[in-house]
Structure formats: structure tokens, C-alpha cells
Residue frames relative to the residue before (quaternion, step in Angstrom):
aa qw qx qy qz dx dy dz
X 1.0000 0.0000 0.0000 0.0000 0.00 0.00 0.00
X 0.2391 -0.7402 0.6266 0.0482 3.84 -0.95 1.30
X 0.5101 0.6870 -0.5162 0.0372 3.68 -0.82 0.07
X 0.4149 -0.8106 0.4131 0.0081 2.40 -1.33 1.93
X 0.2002 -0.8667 0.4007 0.2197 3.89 -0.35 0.48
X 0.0667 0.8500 -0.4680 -0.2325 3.28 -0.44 0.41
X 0.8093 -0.0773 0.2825 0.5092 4.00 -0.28 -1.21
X 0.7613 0.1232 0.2581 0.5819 3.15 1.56 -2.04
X 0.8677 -0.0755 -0.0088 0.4912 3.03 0.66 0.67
X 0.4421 -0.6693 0.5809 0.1383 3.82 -1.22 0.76
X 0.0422 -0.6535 0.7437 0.1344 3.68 -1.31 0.29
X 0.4133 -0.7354 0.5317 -0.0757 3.17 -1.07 1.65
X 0.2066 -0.7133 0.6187 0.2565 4.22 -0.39 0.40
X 0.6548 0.7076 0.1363 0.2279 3.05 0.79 -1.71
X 0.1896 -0.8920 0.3957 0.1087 3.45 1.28 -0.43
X 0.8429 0.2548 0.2107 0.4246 2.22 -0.39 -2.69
X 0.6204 0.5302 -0.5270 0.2374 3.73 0.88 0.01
X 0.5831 -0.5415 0.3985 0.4561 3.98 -0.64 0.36
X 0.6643 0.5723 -0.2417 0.4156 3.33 0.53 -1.54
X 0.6963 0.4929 -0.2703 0.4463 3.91 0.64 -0.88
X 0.6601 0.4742 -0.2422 0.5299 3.59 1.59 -0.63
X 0.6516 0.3068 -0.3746 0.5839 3.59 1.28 -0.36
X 0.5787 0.4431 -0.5318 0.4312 3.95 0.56 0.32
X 0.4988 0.5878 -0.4365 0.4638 3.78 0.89 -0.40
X 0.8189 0.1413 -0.3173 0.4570 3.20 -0.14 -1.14
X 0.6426 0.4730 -0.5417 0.2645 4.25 -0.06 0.32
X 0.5390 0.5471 -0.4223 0.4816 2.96 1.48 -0.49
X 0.4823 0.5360 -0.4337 0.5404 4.33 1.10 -1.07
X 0.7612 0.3876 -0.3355 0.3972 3.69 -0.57 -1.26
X 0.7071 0.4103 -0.2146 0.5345 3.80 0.32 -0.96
X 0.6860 0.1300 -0.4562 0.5518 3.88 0.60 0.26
X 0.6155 0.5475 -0.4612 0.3298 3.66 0.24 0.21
X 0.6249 0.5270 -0.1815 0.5467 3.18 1.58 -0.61
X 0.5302 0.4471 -0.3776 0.6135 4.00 1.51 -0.16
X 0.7750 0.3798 -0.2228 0.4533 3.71 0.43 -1.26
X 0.8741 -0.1670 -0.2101 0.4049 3.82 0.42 -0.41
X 0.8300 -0.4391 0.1899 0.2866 3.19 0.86 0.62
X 0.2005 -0.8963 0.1664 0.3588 2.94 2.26 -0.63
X 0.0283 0.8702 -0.3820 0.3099 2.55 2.06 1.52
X 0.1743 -0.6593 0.6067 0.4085 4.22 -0.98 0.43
X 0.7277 -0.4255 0.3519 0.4069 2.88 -2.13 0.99
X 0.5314 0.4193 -0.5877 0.4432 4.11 -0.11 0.05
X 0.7812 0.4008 -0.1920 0.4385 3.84 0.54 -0.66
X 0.4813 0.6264 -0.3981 0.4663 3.62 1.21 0.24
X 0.2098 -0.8652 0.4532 0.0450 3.60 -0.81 1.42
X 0.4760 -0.6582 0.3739 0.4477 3.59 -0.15 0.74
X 0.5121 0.4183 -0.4958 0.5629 3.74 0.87 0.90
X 0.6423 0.3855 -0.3906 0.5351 3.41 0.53 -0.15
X 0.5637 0.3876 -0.4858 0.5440 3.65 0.50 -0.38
X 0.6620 0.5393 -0.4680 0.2280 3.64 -0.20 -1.08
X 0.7593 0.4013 -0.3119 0.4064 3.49 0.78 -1.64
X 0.6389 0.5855 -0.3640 0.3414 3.96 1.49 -0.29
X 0.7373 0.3766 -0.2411 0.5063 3.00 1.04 -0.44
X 0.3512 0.7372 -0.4241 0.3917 3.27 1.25 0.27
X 0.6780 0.4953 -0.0072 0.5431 2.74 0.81 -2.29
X 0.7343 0.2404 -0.4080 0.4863 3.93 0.12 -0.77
X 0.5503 0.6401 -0.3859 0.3722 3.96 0.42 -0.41
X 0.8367 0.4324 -0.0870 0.3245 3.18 1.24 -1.02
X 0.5687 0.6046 -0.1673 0.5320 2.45 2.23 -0.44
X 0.7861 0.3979 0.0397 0.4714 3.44 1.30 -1.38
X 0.7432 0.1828 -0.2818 0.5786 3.53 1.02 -0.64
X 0.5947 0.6185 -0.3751 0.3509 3.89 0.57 -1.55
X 0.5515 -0.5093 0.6145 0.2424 3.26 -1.88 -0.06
X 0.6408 -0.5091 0.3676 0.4417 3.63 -0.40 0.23
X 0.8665 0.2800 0.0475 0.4105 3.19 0.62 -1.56
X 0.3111 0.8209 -0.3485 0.3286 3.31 1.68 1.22
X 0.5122 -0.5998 0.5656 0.2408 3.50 -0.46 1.02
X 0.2880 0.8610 -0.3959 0.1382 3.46 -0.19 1.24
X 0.1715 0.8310 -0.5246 0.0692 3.85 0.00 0.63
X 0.3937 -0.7316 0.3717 0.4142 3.67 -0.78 0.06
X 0.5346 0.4149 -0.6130 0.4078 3.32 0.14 1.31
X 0.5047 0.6098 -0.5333 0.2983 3.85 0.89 -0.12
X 0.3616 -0.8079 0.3319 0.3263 3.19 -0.79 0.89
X 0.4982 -0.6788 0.2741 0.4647 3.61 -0.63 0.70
X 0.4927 0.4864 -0.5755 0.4353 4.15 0.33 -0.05
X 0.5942 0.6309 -0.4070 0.2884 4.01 0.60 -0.15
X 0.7544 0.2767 -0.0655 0.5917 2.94 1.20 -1.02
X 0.6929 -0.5932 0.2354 0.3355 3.36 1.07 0.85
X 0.5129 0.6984 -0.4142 0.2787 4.12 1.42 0.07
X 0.3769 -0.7838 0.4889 0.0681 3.34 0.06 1.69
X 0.9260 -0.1498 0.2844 0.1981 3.60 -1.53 -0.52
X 0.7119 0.4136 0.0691 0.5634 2.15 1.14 -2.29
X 0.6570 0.3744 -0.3875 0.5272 3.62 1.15 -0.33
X 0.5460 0.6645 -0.4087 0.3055 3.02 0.75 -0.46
X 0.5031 0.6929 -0.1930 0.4791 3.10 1.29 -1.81
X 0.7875 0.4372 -0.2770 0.3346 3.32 0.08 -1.75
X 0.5960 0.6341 -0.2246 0.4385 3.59 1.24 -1.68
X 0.7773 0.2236 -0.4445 0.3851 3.78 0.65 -0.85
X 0.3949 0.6946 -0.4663 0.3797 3.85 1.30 -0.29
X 0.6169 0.6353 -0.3110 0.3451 3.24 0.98 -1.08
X 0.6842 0.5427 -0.0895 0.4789 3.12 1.20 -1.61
X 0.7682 0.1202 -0.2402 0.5811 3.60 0.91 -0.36
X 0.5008 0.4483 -0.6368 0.3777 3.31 0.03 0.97
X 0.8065 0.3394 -0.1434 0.4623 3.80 0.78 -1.03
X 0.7603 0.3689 -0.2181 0.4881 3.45 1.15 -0.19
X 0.4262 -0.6617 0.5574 0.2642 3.39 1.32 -0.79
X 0.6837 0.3816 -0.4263 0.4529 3.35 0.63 -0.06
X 0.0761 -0.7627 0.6422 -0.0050 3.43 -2.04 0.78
X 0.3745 -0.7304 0.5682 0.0581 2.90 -0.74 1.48
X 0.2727 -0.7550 0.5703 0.1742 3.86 -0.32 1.27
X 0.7640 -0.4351 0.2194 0.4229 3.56 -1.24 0.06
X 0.6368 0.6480 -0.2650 0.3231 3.22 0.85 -1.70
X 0.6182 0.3514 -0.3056 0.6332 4.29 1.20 -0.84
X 0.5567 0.4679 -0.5624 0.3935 3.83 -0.04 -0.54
X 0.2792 0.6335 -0.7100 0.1291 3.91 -0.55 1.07
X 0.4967 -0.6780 0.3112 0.4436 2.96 -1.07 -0.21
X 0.3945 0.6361 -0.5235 0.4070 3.76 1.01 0.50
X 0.6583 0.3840 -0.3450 0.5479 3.82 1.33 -0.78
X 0.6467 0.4819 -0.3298 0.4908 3.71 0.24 -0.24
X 0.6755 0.6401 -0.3494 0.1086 3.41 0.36 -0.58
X 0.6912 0.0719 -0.0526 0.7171 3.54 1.45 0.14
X 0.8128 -0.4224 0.2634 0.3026 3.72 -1.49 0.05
X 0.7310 0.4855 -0.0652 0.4750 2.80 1.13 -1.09
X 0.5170 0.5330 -0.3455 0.5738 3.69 1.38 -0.71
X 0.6787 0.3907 -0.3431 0.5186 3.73 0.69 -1.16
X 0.6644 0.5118 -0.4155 0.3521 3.97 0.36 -0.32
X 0.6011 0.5516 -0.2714 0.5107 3.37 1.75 -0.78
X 0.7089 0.4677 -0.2326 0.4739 3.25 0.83 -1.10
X 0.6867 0.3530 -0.3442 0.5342 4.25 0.74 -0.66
X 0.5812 0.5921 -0.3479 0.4365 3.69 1.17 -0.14
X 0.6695 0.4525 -0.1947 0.5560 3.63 1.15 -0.87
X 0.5035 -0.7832 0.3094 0.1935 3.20 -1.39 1.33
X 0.5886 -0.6979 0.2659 0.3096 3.20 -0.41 0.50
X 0.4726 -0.6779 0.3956 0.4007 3.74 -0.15 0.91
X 0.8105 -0.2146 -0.2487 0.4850 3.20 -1.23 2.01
X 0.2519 0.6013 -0.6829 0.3296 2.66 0.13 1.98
């Protein structure tokens, strides 16, 4: 049995062994519980978003060796559409949170942080 950990996610040899599925999820619960606290998405602070998406951004889309902070904007370092795309999927699978069309501008989108401000803030007539 192989399993690799990273920030975001596990690579598994193994499938089918029981034991590899209960190490997945302590290892899941115990990074979710370093990164936001295992707070529900009403209770998630655009500092908590920052250091997650920091951390999943860096892990999954960036180059290793990217100049990265959460105010850089993301056309600097090259995060297209399609990252973009990927980043808010990101956000509503693990956080529950959706950002409807009308905030996706590009002043909210433009860097890590703006998107933590912007999936943090309520949604108009909310």
C-alpha cells in the first residue's frame, strides 16, 4: 500500500484495501482541521479562504517556483479561465460556497484574496 499526501489530496495504490480508506479520511479531517478549522462554510473567514486557496492553487495549478502571495494578481502568474473555473469548483465543492454571476467581476476575481472577500461576502438579498 503507497499513499501519498499532499495539501489536497492523496494518491492511493490500493483502492480496495479498507485500512487505506480509513487513513484517507484522518489524514482529510486532520488537514481540514489545520487549514480551516473544520468550521461550516457560514463560519469560514476570508483568512481561512486565503491560506486554502493559497495552498490548493499552489499545489495544483502554479509552477513550483511561482512568485506567489494573495494579493498577486492572478493574470500575473498566468491563472487563465480555466483556472479560474477550476478555483471556484474548488470553492464549492469543499466550502459550499457559490459565487453567482452578478460578483464574479473582475475587481472580485482579481487575486486570492479579492476572491476570499468576495465568496466570504453575502450575497445581495441574502
Amino acid at each position: 500500500m503507497i499513499i501519498t499526501c499532499s495539501c489536497v489530496g492523496f494518491t492511493v495504490t490500493d483502492p480496495d484495501e479498507p485500512a487505506v480508506w480509513l487513513l484517507y479520511a484522518s489524514f482529510w479531517y486532520l488537514w481540514r482541521a489545520t487549514t480551516v478549522g473544520m468550521k461550516e462554510p457560514h463560519e469560514v473567514t476570508a483568512d481561512d479562504l486565503v491560506r486554502d486557496l493559497l495552498c490548493f492553487i499552489r499545489s495544483t495549478i502554479l509552477a513550483d517556483n511561482a512568485d506567489f502571495s494573495p494579493d498577486t494578481p492572478f493574470d500575473k502568474v498566468g491563472i487563465d479561465s480555466v483556472s479560474l473555473l477550476e478555483i471556484l469548483l474548488y470553492l464549492e465543492r469543499n466550502f459550499d460556497i457559490y459565487i453567482d454571476d452578478q460578483r464574479l467581476t473582475p475587481d472580485n476575481i482579481a487575486s486570492v484574496r479579492q476572491l476570499a472577500i468576495t465568496a466570504c461576502a453575502p450575497s445581495p438579498g441574502s
